[in-house]
Jmol script that loads the backbone (N, CA, C; Angstrom):
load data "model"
ATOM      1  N   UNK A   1       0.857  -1.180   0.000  1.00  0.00           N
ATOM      2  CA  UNK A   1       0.000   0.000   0.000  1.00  0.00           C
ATOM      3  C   UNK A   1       0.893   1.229   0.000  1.00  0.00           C
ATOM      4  N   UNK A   2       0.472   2.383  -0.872  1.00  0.00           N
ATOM      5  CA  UNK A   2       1.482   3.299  -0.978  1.00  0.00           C
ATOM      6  C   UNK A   2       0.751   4.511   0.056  1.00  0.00           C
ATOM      7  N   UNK A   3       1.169   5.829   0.164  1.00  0.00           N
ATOM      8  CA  UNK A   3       0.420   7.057   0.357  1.00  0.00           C
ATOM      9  C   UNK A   3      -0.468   7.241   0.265  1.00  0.00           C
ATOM     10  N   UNK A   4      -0.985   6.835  -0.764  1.00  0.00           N
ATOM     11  CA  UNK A   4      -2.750   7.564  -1.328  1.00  0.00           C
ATOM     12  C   UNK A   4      -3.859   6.282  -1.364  1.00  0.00           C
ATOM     13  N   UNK A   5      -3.363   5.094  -0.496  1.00  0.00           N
ATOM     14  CA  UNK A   5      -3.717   4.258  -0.028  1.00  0.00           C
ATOM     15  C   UNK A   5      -4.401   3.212  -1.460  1.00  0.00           C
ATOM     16  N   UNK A   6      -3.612   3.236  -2.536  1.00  0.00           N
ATOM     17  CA  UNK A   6      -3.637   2.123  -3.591  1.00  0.00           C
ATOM     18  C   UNK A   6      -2.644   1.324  -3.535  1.00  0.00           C
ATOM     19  N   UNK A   7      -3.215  -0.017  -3.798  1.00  0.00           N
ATOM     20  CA  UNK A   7      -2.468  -1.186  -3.598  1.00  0.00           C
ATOM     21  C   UNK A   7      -1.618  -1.883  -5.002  1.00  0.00           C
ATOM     22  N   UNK A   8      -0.529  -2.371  -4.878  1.00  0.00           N
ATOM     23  CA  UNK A   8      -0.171  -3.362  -5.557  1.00  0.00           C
ATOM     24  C   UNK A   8       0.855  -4.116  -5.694  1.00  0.00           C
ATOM     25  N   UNK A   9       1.227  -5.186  -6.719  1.00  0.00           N
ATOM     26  CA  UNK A   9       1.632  -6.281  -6.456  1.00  0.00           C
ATOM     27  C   UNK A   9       2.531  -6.339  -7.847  1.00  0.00           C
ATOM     28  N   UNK A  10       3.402  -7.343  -8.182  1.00  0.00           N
ATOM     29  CA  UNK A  10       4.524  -7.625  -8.960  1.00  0.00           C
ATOM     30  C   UNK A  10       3.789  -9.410  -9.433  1.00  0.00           C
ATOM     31  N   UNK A  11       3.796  -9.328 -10.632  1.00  0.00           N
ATOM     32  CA  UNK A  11       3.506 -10.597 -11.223  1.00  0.00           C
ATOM     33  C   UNK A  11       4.667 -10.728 -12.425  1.00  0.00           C
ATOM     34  N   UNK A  12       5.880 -11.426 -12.219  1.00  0.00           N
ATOM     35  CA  UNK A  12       6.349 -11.877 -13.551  1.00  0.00           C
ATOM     36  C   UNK A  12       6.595 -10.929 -13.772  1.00  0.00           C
ATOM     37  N   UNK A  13       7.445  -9.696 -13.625  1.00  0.00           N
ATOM     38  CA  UNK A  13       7.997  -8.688 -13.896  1.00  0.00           C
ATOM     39  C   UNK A  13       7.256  -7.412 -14.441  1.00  0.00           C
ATOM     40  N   UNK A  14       5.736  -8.029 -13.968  1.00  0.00           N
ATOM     41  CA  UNK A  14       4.569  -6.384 -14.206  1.00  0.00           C
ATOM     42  C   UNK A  14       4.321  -6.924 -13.105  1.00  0.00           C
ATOM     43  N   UNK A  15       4.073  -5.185 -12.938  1.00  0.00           N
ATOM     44  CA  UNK A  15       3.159  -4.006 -11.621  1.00  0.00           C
ATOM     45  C   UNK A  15       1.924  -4.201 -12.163  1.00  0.00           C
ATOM     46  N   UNK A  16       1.133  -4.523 -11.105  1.00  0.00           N
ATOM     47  CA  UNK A  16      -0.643  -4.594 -11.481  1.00  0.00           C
ATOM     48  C   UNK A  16      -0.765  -3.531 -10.109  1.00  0.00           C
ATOM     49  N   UNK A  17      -1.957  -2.366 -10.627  1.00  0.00           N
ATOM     50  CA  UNK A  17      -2.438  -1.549  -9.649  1.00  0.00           C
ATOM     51  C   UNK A  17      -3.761  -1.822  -9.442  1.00  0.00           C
ATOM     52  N   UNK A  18      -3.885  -1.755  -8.288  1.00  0.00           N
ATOM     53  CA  UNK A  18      -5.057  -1.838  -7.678  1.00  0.00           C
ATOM     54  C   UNK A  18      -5.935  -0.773  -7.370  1.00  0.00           C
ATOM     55  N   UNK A  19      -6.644  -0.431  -8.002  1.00  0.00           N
ATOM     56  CA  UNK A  19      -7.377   1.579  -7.210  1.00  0.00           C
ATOM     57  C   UNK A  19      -8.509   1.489  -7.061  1.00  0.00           C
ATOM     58  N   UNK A  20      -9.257   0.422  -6.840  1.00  0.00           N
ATOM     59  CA  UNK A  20     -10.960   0.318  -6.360  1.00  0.00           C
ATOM     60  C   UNK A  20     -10.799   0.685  -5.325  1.00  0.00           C
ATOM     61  N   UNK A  21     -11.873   1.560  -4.769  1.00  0.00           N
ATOM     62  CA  UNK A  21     -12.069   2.176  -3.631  1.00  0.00           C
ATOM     63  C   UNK A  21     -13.755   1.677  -3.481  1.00  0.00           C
ATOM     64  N   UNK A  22     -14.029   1.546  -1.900  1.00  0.00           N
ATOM     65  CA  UNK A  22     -15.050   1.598  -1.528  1.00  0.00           C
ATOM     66  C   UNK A  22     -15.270   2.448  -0.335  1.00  0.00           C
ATOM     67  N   UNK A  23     -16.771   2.883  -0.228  1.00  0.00           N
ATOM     68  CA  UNK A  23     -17.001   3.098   1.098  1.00  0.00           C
ATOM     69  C   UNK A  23     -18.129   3.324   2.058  1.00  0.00           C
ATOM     70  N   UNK A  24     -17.438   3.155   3.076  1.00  0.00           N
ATOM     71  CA  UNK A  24     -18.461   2.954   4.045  1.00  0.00           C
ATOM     72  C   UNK A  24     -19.405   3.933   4.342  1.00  0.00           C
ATOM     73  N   UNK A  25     -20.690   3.696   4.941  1.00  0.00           N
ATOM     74  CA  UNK A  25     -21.262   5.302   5.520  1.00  0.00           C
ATOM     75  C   UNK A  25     -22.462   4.181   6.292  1.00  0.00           C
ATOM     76  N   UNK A  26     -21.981   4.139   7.451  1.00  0.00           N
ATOM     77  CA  UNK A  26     -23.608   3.974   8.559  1.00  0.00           C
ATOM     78  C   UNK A  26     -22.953   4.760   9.525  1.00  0.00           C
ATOM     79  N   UNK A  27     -24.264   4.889  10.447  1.00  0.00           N
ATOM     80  CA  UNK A  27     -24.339   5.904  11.513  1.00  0.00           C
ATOM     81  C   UNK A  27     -24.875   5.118  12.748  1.00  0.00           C
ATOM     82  N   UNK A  28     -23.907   5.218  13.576  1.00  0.00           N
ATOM     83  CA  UNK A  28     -24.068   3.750  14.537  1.00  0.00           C
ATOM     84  C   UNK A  28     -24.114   4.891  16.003  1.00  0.00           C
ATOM     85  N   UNK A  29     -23.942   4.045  17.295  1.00  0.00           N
ATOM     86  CA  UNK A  29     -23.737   4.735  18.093  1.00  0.00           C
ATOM     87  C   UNK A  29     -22.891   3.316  18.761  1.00  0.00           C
ATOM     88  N   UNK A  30     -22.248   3.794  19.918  1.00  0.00           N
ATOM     89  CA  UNK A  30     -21.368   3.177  20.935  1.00  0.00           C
ATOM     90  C   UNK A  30     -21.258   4.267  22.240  1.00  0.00           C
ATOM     91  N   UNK A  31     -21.926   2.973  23.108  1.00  0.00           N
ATOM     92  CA  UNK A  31     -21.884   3.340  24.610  1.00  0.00           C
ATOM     93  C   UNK A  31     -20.717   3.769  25.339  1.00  0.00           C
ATOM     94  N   UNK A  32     -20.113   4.254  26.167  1.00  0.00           N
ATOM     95  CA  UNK A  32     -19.393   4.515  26.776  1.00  0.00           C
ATOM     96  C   UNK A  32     -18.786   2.970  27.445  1.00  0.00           C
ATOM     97  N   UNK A  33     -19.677   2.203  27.954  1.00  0.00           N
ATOM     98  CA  UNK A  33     -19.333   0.670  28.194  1.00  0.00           C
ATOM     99  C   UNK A  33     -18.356   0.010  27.525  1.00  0.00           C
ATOM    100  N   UNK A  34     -18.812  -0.099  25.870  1.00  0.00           N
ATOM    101  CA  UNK A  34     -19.012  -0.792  24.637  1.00  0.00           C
ATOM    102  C   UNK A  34     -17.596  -0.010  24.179  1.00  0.00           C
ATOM    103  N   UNK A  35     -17.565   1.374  24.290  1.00  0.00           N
ATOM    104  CA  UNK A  35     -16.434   2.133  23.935  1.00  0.00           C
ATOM    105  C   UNK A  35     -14.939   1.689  24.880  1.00  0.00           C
ATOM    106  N   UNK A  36     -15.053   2.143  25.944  1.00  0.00           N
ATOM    107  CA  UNK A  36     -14.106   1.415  26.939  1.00  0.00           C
ATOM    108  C   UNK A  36     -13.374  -0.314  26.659  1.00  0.00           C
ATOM    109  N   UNK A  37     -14.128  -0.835  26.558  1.00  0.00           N
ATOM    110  CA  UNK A  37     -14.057  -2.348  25.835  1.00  0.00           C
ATOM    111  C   UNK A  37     -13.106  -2.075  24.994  1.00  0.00           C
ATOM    112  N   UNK A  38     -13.831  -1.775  23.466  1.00  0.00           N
ATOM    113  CA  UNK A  38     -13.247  -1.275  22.387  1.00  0.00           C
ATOM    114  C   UNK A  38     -11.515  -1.335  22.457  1.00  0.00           C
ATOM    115  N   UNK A  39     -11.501   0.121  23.074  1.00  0.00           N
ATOM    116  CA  UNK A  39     -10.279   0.742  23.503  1.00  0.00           C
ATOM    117  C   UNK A  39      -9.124  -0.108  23.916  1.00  0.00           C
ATOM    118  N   UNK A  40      -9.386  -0.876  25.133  1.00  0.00           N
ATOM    119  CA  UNK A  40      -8.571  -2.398  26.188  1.00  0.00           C
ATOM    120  C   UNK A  40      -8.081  -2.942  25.031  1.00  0.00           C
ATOM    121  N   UNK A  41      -8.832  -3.139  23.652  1.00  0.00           N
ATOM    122  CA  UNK A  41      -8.324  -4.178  22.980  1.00  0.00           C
ATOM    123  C   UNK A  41      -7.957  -3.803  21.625  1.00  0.00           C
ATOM    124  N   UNK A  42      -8.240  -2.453  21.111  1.00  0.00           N
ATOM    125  CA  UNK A  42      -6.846  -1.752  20.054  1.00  0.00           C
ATOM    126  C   UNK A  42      -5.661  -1.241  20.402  1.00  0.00           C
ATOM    127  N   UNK A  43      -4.855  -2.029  19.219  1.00  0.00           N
ATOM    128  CA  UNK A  43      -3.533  -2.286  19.867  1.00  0.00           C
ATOM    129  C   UNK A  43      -2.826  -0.975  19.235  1.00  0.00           C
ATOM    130  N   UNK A  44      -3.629  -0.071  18.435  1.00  0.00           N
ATOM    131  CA  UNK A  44      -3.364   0.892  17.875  1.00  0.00           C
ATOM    132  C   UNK A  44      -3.083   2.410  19.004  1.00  0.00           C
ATOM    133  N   UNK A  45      -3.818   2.492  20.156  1.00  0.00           N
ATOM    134  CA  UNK A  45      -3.663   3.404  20.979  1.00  0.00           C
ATOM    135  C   UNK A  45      -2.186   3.036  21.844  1.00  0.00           C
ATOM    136  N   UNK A  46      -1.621   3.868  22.002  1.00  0.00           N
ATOM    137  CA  UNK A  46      -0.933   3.670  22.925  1.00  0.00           C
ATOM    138  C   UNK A  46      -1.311   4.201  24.607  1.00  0.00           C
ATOM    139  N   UNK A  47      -0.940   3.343  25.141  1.00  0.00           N
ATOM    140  CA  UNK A  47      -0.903   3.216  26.611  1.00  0.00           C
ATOM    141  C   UNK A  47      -0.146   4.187  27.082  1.00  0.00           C
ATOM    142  N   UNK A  48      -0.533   5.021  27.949  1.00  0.00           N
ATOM    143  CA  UNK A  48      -0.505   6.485  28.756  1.00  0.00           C
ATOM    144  C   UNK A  48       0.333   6.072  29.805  1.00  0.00           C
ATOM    145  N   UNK A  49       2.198   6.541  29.693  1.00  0.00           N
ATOM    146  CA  UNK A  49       2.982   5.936  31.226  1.00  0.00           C
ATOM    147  C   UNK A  49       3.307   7.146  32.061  1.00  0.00           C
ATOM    148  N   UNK A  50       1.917   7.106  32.270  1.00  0.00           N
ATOM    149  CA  UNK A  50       1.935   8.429  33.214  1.00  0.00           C
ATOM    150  C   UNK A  50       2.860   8.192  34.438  1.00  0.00           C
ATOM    151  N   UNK A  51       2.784   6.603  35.146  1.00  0.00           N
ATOM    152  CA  UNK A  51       3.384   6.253  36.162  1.00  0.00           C
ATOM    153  C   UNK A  51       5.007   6.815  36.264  1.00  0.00           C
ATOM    154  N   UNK A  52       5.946   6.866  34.423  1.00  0.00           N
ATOM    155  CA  UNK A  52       6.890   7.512  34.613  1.00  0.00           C
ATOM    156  C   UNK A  52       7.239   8.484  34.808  1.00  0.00           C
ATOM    157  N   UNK A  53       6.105   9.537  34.409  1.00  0.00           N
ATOM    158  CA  UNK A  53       6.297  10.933  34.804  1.00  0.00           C
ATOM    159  C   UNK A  53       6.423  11.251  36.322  1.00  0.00           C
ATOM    160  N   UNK A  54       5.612  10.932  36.467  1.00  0.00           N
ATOM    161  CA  UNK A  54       5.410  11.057  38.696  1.00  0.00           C
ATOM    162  C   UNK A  54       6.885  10.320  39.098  1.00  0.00           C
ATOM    163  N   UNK A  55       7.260   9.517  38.401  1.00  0.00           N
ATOM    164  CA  UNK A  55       8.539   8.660  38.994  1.00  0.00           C
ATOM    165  C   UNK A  55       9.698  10.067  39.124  1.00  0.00           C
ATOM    166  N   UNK A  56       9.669  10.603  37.915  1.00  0.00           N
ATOM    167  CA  UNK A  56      10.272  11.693  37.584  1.00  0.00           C
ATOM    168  C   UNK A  56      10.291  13.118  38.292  1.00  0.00           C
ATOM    169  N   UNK A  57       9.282  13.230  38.322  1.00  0.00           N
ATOM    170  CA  UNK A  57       8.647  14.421  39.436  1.00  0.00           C
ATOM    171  C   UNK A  57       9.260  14.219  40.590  1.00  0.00           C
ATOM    172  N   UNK A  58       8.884  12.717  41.299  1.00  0.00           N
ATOM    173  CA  UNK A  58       9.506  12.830  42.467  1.00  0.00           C
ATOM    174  C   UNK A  58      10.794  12.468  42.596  1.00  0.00           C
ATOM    175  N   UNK A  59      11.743  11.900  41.784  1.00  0.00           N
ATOM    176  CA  UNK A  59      13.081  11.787  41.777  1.00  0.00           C
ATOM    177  C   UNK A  59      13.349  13.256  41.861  1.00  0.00           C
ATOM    178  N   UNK A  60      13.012  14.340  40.807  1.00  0.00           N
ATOM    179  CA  UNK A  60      13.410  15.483  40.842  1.00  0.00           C
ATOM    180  C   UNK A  60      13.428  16.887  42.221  1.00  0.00           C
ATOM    181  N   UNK A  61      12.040  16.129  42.711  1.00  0.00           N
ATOM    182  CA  UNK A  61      11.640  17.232  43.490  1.00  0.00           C
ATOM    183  C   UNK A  61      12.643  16.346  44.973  1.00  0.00           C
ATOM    184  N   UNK A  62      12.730  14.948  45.316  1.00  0.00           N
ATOM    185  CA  UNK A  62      13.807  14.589  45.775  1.00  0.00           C
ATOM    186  C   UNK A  62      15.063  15.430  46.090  1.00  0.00           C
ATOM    187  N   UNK A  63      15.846  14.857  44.729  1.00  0.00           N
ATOM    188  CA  UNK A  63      17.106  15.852  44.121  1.00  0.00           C
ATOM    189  C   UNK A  63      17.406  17.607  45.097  1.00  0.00           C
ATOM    190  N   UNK A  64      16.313  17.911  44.198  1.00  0.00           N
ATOM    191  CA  UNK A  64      15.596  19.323  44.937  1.00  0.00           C
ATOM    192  C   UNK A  64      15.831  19.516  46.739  1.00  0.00           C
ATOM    193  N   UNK A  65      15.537  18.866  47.438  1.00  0.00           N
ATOM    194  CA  UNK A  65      15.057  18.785  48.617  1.00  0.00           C
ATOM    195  C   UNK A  65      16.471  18.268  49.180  1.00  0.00           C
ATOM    196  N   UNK A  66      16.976  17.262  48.940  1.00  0.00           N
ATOM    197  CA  UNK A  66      18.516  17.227  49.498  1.00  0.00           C
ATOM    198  C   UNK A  66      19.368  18.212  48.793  1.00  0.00           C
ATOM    199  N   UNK A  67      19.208  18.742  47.547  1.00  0.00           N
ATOM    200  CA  UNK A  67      20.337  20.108  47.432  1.00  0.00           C
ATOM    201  C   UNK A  67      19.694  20.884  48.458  1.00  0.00           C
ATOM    202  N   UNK A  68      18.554  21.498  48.622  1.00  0.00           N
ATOM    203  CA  UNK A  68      18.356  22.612  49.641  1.00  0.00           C
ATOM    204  C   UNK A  68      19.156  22.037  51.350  1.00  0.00           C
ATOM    205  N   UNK A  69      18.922  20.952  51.767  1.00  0.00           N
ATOM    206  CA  UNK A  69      19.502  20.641  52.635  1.00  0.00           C
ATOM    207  C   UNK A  69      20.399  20.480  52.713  1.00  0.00           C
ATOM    208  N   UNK A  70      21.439  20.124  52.008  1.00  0.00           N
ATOM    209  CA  UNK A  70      22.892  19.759  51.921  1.00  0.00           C
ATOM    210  C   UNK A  70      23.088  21.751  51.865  1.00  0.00           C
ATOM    211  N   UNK A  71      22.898  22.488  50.795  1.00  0.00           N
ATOM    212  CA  UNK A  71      22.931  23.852  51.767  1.00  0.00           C
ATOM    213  C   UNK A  71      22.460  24.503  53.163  1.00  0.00           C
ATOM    214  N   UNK A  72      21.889  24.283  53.425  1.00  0.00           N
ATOM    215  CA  UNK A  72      21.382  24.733  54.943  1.00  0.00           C
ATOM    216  C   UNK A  72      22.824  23.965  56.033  1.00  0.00           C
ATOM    217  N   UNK A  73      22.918  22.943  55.638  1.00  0.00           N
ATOM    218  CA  UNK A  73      24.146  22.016  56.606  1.00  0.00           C
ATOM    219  C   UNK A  73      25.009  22.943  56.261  1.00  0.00           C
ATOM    220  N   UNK A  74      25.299  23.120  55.609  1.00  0.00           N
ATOM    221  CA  UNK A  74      26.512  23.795  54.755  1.00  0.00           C
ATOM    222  C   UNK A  74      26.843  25.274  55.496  1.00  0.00           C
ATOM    223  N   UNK A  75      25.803  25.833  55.536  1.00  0.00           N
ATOM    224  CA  UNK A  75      26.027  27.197  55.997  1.00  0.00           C
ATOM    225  C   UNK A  75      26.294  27.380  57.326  1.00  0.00           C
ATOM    226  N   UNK A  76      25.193  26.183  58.527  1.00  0.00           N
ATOM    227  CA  UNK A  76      25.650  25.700  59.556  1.00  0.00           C
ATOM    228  C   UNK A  76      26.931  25.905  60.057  1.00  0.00           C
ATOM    229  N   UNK A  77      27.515  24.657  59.106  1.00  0.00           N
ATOM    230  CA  UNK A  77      28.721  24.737  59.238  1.00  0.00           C
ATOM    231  C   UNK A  77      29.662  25.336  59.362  1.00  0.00           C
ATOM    232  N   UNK A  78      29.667  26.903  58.513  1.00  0.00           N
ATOM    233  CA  UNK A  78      30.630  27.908  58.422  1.00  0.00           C
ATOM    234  C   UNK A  78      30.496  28.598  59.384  1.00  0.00           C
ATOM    235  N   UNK A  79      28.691  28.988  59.910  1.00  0.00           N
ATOM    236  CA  UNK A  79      28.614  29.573  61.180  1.00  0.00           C
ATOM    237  C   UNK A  79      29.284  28.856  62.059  1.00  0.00           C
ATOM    238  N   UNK A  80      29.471  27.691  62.570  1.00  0.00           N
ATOM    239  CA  UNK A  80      29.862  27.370  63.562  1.00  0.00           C
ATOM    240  C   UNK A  80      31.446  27.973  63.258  1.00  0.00           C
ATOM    241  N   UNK A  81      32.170  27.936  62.771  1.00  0.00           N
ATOM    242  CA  UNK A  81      33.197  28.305  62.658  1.00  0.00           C
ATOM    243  C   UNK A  81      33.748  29.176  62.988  1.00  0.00           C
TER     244      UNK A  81
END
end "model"
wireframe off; spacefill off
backbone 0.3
color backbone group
């Protein structure tokens, strides 16, 4: 299948093109239930790893939180001096 979504094939050193088009047209509905379903089982969506972001967030805001402390010790320190 190329770009413009016509098909074809190699026979014996000819190109045969394929350009029948058909199409569809009904007007259906789908439940929110029925939709959800759907969804679980196209493999076409990708799956949302939100879980890595938050992993991230809090590694960072971590990070964050011992640099501020490792300064505060720090300054401590010189006062005592």
């Amino acid at each position: 299948e190329n770009e413009n979504g016509k098909f074809s094939r190699k026979k014996e050193n000819t190109t045969i093109n394929y350009t029948d088009q058909w199409i569809f047209e009904k007007v259906f509905m789908i439940d929110g239930k029925e939709a959800k379903e759907l969804n679980t089982k196209d493999v076409t969506i990708k799956k949302a790893n939100n879980w890595i972001y938050i992993l991230e967030a809090l590694m960072f805001l971590l990070f964050v939180l011992i640099l501020i402390l490792w300064f505060i010790l720090r300054k401590k320190e010189e006062k005592e001096k």
